[in-house]
C-alpha positions in Angstrom: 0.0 0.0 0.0 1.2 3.6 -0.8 1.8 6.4 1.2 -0.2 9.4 1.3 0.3 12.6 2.6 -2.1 14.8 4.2 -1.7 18.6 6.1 -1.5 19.0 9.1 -4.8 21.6 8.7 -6.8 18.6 7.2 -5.5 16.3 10.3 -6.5 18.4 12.2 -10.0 18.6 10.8 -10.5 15.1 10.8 -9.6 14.2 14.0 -11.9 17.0 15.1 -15.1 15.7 13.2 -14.0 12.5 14.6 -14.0 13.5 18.7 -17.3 14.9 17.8 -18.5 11.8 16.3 -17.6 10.1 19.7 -19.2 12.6 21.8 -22.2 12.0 20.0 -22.1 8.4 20.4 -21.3 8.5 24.0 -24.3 11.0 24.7 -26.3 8.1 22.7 -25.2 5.6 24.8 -25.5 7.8 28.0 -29.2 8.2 27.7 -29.9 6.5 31.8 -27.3 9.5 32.7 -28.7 12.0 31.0 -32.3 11.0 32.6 -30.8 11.4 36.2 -29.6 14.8 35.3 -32.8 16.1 34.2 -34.5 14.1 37.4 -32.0 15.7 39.5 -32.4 19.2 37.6 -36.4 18.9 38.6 -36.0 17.9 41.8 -33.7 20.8 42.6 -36.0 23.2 40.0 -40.0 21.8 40.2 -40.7 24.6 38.0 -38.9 23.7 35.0 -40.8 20.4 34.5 -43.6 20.1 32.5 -47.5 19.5 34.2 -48.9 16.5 33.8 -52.0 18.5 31.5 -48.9 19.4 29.1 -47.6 15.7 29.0 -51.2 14.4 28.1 -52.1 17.4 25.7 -48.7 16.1 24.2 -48.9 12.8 24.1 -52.5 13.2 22.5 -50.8 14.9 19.7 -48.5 12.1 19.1 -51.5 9.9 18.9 -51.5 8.2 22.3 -54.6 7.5 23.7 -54.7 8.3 27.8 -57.0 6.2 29.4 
């Protein structure tokens, strides 16, 4: 196999698209984490979580039926 050559200033690119690639994944495979965060976050803050008229009003939207 050849060699190729590549600038440093497209390296660099790369390797930065690919850290962000991970970051994405590892946020994808963090999802439990992230729920304890926002638990957390509304326990600390009630007032940033949604009422439980919003969630059905939502949900009804996406087409699930609240019995």
């Amino acid at each position: 196999m050849g060699t190729i050559t590549i600038s440093e200033e497209k390296f660099n690119k790369v390797i930065n698209d690919v850290e962000n690639l991970l970051e994405d994944v590892i946020k994808l495979l963090d999802q439990d984490g992230i729920a304890k965060k926002r638990l957390k976050d509304i326990k600390n803050d009630p007032s940033i979580a949604k009422s439980d008229k919003e969630l059905e009003d939502y949900l009804k939207y996406r087409g699930v039926k609240i019995g």
